[in-house]
C-alpha positions as CSV (number, residue, x, y, z in Angstrom):
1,X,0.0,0.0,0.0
2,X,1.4,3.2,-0.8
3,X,0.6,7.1,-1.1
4,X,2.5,9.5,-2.9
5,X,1.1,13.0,-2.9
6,X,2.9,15.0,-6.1
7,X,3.7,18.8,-6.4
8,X,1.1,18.8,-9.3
9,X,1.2,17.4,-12.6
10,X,4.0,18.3,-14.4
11,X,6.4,16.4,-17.4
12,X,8.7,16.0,-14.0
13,X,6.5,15.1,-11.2
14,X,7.9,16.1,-7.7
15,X,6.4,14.1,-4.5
16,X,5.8,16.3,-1.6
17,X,5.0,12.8,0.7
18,X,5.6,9.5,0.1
19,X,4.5,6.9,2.5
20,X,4.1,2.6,2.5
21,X,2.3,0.0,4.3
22,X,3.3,-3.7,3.6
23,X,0.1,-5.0,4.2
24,X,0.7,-7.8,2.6
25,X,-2.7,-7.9,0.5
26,X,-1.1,-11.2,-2.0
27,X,0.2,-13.2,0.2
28,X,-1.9,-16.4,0.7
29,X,-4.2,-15.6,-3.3
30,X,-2.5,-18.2,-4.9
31,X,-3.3,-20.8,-3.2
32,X,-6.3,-19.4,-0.9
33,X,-8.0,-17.2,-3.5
34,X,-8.8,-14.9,-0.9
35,X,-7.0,-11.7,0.8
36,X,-6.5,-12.6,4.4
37,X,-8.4,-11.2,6.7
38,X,-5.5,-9.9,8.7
39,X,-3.9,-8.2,5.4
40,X,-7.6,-6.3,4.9
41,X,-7.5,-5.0,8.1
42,X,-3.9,-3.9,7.9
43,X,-4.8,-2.1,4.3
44,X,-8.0,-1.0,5.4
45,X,-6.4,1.1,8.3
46,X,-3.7,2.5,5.9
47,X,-6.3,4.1,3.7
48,X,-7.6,5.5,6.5
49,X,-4.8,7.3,7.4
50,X,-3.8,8.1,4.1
51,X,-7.4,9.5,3.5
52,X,-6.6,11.7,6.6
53,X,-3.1,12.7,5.2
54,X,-4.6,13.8,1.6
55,X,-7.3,15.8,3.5
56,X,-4.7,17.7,5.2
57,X,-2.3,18.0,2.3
58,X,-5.4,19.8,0.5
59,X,-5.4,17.0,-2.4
60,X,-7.5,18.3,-5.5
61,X,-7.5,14.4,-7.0
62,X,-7.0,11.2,-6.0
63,X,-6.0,8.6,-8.5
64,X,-6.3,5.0,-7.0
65,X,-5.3,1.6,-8.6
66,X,-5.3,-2.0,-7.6
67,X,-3.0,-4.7,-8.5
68,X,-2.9,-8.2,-8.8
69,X,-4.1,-9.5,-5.1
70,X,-7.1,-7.4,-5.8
71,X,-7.4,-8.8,-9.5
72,X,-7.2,-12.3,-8.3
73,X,-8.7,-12.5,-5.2
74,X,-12.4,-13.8,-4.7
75,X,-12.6,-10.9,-2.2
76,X,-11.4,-8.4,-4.1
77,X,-14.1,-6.9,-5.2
78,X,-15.7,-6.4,-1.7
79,X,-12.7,-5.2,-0.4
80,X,-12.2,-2.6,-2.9
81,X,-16.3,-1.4,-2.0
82,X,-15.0,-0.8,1.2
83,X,-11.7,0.8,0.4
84,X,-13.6,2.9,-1.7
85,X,-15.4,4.5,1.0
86,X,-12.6,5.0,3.1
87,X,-10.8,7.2,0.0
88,X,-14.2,8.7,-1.4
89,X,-13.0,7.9,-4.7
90,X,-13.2,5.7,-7.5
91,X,-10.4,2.3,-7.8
92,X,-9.1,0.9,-10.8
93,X,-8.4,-2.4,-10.6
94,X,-6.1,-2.8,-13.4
95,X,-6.1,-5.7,-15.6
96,X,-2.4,-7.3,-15.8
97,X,-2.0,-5.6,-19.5
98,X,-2.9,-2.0,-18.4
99,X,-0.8,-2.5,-15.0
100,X,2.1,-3.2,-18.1
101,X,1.5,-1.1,-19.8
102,X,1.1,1.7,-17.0
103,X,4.7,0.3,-15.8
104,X,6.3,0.8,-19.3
105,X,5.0,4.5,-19.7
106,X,6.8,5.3,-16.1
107,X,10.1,3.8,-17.5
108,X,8.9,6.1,-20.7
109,X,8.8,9.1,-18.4
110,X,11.7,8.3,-16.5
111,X,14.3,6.8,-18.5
112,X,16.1,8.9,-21.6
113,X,15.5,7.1,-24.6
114,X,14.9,3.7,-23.1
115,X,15.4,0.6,-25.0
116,X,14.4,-3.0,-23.7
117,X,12.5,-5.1,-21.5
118,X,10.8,-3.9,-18.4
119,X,9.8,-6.0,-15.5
120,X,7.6,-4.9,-12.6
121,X,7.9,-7.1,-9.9
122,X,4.7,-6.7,-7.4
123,X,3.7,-9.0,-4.5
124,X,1.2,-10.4,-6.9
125,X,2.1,-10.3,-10.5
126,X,5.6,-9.9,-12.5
127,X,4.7,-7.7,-15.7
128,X,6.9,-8.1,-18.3
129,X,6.8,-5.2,-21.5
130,X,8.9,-4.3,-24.3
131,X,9.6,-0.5,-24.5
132,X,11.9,1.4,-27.4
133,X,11.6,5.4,-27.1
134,X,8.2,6.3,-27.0
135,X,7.1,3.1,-28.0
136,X,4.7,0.8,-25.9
137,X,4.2,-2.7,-27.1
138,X,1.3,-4.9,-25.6
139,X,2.7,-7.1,-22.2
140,X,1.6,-9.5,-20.4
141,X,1.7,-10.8,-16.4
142,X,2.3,-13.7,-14.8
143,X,1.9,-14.7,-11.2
144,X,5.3,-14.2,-10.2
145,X,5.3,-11.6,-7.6
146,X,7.6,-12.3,-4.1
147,X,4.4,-13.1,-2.3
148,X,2.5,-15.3,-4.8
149,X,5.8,-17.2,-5.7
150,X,6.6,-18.1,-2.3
151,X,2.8,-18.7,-1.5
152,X,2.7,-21.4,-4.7
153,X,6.2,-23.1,-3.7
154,X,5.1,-23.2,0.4
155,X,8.2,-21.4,0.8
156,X,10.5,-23.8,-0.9
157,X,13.0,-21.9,-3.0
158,X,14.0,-25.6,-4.8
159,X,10.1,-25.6,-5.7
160,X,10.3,-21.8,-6.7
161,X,13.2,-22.3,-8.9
162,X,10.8,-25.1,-11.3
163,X,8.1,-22.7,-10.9
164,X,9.8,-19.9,-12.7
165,X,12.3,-21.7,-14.9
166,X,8.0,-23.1,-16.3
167,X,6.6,-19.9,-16.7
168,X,9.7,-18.5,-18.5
169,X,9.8,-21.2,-21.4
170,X,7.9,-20.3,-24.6
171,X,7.9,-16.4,-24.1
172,X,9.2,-14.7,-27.4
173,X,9.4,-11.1,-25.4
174,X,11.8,-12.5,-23.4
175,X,14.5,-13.4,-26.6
176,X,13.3,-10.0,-28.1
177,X,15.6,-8.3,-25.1
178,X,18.6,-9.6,-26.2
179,X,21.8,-7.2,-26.2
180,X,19.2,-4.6,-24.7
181,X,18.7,-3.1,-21.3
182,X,16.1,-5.1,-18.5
183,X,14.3,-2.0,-16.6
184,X,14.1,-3.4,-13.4
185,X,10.8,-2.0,-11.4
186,X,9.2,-3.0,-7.9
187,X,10.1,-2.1,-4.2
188,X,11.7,-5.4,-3.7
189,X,14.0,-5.5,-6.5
190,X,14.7,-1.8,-5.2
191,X,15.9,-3.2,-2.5
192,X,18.0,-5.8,-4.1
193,X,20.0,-3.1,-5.7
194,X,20.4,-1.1,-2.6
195,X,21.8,-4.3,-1.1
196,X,24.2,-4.2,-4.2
197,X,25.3,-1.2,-3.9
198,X,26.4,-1.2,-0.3
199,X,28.2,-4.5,-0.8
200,X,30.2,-3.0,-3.6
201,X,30.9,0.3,-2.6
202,X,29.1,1.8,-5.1
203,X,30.0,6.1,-4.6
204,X,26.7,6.9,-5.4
205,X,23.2,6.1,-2.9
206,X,20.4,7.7,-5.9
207,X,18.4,4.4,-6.0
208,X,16.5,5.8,-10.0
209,X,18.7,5.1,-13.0
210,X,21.2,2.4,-10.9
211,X,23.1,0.5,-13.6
212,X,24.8,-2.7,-13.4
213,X,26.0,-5.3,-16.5
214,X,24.2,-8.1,-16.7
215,X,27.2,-10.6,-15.9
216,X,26.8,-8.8,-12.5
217,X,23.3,-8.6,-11.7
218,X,23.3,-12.8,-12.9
219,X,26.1,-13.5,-10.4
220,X,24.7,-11.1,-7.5
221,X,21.1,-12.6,-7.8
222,X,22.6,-16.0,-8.0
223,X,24.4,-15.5,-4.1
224,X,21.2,-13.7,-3.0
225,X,18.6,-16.9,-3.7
226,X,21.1,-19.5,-2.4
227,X,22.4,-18.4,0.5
228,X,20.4,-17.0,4.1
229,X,19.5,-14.0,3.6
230,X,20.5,-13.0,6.8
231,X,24.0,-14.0,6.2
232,X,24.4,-11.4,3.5
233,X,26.9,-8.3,4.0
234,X,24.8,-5.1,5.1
235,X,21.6,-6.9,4.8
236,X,20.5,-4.3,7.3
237,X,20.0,-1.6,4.5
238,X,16.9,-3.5,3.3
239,X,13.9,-2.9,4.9
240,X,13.4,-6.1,7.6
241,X,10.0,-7.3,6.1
242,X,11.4,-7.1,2.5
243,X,14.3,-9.7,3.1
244,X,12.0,-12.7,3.2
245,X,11.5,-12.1,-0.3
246,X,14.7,-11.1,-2.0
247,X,15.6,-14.6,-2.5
248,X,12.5,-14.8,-4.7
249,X,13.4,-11.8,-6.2
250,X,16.8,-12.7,-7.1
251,X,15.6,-15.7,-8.3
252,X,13.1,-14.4,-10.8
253,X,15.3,-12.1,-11.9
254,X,18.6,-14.1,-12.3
255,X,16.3,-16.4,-14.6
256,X,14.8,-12.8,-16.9
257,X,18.6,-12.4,-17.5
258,X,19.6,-15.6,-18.1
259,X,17.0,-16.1,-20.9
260,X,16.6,-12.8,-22.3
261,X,20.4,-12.4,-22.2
262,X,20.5,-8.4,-21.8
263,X,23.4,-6.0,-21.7
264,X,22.8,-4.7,-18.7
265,X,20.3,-4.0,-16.1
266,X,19.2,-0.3,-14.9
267,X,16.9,0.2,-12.1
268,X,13.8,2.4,-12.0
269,X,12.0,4.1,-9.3
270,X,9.4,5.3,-11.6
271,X,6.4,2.8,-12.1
272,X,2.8,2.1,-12.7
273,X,1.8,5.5,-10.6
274,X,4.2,7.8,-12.7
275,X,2.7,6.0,-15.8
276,X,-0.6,6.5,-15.1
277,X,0.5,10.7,-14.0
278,X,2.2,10.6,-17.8
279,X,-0.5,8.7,-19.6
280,X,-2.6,12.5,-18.6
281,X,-0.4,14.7,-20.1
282,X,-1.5,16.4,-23.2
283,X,0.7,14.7,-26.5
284,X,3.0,18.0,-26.0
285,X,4.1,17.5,-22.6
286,X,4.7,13.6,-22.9
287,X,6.9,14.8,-25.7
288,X,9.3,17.3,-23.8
289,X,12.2,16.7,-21.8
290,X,12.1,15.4,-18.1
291,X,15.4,16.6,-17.2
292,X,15.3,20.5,-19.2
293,X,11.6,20.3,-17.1
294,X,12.9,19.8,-13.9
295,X,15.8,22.1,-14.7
296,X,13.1,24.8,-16.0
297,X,11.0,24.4,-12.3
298,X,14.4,25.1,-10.3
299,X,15.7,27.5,-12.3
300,X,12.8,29.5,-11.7
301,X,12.5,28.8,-8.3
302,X,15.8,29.7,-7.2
303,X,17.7,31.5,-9.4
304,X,18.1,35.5,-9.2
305,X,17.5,35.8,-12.5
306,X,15.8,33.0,-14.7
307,X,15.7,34.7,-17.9
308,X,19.6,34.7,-17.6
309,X,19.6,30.9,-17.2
310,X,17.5,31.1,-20.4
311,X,20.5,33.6,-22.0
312,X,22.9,31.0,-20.8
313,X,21.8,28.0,-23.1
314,X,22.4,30.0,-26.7
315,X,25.0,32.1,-25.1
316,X,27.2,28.8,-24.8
317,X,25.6,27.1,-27.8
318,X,27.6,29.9,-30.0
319,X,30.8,29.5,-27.9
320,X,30.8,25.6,-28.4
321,X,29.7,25.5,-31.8
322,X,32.5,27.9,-32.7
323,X,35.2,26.4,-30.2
324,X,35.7,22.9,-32.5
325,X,34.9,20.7,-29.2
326,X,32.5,17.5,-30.3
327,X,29.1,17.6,-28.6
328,X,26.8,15.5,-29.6
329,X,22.8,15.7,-28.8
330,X,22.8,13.9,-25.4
331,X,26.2,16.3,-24.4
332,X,23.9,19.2,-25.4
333,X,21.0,18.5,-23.5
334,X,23.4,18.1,-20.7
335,X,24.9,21.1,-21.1
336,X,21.2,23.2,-21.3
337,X,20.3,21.7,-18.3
338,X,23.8,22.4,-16.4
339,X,23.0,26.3,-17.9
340,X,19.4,26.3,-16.6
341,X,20.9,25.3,-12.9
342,X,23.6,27.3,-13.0
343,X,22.6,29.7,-10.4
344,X,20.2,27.8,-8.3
345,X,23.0,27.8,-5.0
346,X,23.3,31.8,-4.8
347,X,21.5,32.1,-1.6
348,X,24.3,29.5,0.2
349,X,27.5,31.5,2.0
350,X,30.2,32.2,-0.4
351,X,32.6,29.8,1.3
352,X,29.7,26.8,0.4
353,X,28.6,27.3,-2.7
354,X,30.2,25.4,-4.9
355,X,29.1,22.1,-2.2
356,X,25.7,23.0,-1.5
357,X,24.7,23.5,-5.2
358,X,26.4,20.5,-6.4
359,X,25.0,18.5,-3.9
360,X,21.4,19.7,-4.4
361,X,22.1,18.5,-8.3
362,X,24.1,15.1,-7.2
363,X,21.0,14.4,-5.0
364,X,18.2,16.2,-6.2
365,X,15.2,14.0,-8.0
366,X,15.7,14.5,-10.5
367,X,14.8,12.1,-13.6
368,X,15.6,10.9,-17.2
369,X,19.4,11.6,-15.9
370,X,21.6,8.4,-15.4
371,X,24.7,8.6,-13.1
372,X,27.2,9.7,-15.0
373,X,25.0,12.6,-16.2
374,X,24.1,13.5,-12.9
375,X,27.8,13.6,-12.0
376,X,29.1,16.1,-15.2
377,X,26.1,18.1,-14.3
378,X,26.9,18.3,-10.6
379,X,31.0,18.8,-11.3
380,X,29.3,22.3,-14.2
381,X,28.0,24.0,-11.1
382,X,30.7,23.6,-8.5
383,X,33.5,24.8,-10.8
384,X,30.7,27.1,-12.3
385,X,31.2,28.6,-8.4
386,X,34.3,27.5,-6.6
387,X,36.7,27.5,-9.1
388,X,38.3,24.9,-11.8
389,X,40.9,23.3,-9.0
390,X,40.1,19.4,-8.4
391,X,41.3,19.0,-5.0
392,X,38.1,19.2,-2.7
393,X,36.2,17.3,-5.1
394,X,34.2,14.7,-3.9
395,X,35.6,11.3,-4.7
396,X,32.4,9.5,-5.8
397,X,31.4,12.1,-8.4
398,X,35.4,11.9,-10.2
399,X,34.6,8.2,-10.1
400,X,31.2,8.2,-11.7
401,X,32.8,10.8,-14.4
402,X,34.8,10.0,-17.5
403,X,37.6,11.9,-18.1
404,X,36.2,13.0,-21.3
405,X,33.1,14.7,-19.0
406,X,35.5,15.9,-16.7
407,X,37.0,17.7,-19.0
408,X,33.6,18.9,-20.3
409,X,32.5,19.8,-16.9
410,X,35.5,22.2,-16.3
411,X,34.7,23.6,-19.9
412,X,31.7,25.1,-19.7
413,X,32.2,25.9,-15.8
414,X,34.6,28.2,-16.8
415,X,32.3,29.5,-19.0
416,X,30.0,30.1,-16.9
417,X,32.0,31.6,-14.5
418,X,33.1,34.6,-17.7
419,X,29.2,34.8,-17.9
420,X,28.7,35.3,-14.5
421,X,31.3,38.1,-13.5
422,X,29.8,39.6,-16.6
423,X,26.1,40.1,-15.9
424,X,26.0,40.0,-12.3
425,X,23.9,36.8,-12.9
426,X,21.1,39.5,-14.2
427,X,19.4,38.7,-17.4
428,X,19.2,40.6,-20.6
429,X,23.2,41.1,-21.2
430,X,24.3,37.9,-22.6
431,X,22.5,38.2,-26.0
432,X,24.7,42.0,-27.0
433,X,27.9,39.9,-25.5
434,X,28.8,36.6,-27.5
435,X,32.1,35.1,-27.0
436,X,33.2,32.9,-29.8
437,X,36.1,31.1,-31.2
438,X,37.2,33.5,-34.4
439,X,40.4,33.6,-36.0
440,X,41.7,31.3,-33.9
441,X,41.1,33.2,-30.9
442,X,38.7,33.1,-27.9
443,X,36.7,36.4,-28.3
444,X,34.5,38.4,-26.0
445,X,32.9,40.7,-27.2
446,X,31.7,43.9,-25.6
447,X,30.3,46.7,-27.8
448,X,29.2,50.0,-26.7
449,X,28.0,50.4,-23.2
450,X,28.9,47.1,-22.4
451,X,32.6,48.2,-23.0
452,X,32.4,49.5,-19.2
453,X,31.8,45.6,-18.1
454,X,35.8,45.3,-19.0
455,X,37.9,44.2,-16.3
456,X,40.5,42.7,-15.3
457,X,39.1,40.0,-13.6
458,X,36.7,39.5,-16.2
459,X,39.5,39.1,-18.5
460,X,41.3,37.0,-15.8
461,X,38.4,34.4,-16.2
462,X,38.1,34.6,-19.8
463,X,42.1,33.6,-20.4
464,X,41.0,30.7,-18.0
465,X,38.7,29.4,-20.2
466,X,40.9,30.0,-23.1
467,X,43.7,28.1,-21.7
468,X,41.1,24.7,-21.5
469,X,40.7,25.1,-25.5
470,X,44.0,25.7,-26.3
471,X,43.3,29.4,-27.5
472,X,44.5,32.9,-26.8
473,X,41.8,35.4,-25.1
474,X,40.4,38.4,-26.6
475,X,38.1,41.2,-25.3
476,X,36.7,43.5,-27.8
477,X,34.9,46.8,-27.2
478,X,33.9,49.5,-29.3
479,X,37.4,51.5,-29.4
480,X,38.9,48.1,-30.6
């Protein structure tokens, strides 16, 4: 059971509260047919709360949906007539292809360009759906959630093993994954990957966009469903009434990557509910960019100047495209969204900048960003602020960085920090001063009554950047 109450809705939803019950609503279906009573009453007193919660929270609609207990169950319906008049509103029980389908959109709206299978792993039901893009094709569902597998193999993991390896055989969407990426979705396989990354010392604790190859994620789910789970290494990071089920949940998904035989494996936080919140947006919305969204809302929200954020994006897109550096498109999206946060850490002291604003973008939530992007775009802002030395940089974002977006970072950090001194971070200048790469030279141009902005700190700043593309620095003004 779960509530999640969002900002509003928007191409990048933000949730303001986010709270679970494990209720337990699929555990004895499969072989009962029925929700136990105990797991009603548990559910039933989580909506009431979370009724109570929305009320507060001044909630103008309530979207509900029911999974696969509720779907299979020969109480399901009754208990949904009564969880209906605890929320005052109307419950979808989705049918295994729309909860798919719903799953695949909220990899759609989460994932940049996604390409492969996605598996959401419930209590109930594993959905399986192939995505590419935009594209949604139809799925399908099989009664392999943690709670109905162990509840069909009477807790026997030997028994659960047959169980899956059958419902796995015959399945063409399962060879059409091959060489792609799985999408991993569910709270337990969530917590499978938080498992993983603790054990392994991953730098990085953002659970949306986690990436491992599918060599490791065979061999980790592999030690996860054979040995006690208790046994594991910092098995105290999951959630105590998940780790009954992560042998299951290894299990299924050490067989999905065994038979489709993907690339890799990337986690995603973003599900059915976010599906469901994208499957509302108007055609033009679904079409823009998660991440330049999300940039968009903050810069707004926190910069001194948003327009010059705005300024920023073709002010750079002349000096690159003049400088001879390769950028491809996903470099250039990159880069627009570094320019749109640029300035969001101006209210922080001085001294903490450079840390507090890349932390807010290491951390922040947003989406359609995968590690490494995260990490370039972090790296932007605090040289944008505290300067183009390496020393106090956080170790976990120069290992999640290639050199090559190291590099890039510092680049157009520099940059910024030319356009900064310049305009006082005030929008409106940037478009009557373009620096470009001309003659061989990095110039600066600053004609008429921007001739006063000269400096030489400004010009300081401007050799700086020079220096990291091997050119010699410039400033024109009209008496030039």
């Amino acid at each position: 059971m779960r509530l999640v109450i969002y900002e509003g809705l928007t191409r990048s939803p933000t949730p303001i509260f986010n709270e679970k019950v494990l209720a337990g609503l699929g555990r004895q279906v499969q072989t009962t047919g029925l929700l136990a009573q105990d797991a009603i009453d548990a559910a039933l007193a989580a909506l009431v709360r979370f009724k109570a919660l929305c009320d507060i929270q001044h909630v103008s609609k309530v979207y509900a949906m029911a999974t696969a207990a509720c779907r299979d169950a020969k109480n399901g319906r009754s208990f949904i007539a009564q969880a209906e008049r605890i929320c005052g509103a109307r419950i979808e029980i989705l049918s295994g292809r729309r909860e798919a389908q719903l799953t695949a959109l909220g990899v759609v709206s989460g994932i940049h360009k996604p390409n492969g299978i996605v598996g959401d792993l419930g209590g109930g039901s594993l959905e399986l759906i192939d995505v590419k893009g935009t594209r949604v094709k139809h799925g399908l569902t099989l009664p392999l959630g943690g709670l109905a597998l162990q509840d069909l193999a009477g807790k026997s993991i030997k028994k659960a093993e047959r169980l899956v390896a059958g419902a796995f055989k015959g399945l063409d969407i399962l060879h059409d994954g091959e060489a792609r990426t799985f999408y991993a979705v569910g709270g337990t396989w969530r917590a499978l990957a938080r498992l993983h990354m603790w054990q392994t010392g991953y730098p990085f604790h953002v659970m949306h966009n986690y990436r491992i190859s599918a060599r490791e994620a065979l061999d980790f789910s592999r030690l996860v469903h054979r040995v006690d789970t208790e046994a594991l290494s910092k098995i105290e990071v999951v959630n105590a009434a998940r780790r009954p089920l992560l042998a299951y949940a290894a299990l299924v998904l050490e067989n999905l990557v065994r038979t489709i035989k993907p690339k890799d494996v990337v986690f995603s936080v973003l599900g059915v509910r976010e599906g469901l919140l994208y499957s509302l947006l108007n055609a033009k919305e679904q079409k823009s960019d998660a991440l330049i969204a999300a940039a968009s809302d903050l810069n707004l929200l926190r910069s001194r100047s948003p327009a010059h954020g705005e300024e920023l994006i073709g002010w750079t897109d002349r000096f690159i495209a003049s400088s001879g550096l390769d950028e491809g498109a996903d470099e250039r999206r990159l880069r627009h969204a570094a320019c749109l946060l640029a300035d969001i850490g101006w209210r922080a002291h001085p001294d903490y900048r450079g840390e507090q604003a890349m932390n807010i973008v290491a951390h922040g939530a947003f989406i359609a960003v995968d590690h490494p992007a995260r990490a370039y775009l972090a790296l932007a802002i605090y040289f944008r602020h505290a300067g183009l030395s390496e020393e106090e940089l956080p170790l976990r974002l120069r290992e999640l960085a290639s050199t090559h977006m190291l590099d890039r970072a510092r680049v157009l950090g520099a940059a910024m920090r030319v356009a900064y001194i310049l305009t006082a971070g005030q929008g409106g200048v940037l478009s009557h001063v373009p620096m470009q790469v001309k003659r061989g030279k990095l110039v600066l141009r600053l004609p008429g009554q921007y001739g006063r902005l000269a400096s030489d700190r400004l010009f300081s700043r401007l050799r700086q950047l020079a220096r990291l593309v091997g050119r010699e620095a410039v400033i024109e003004t009209a008496d030039d």
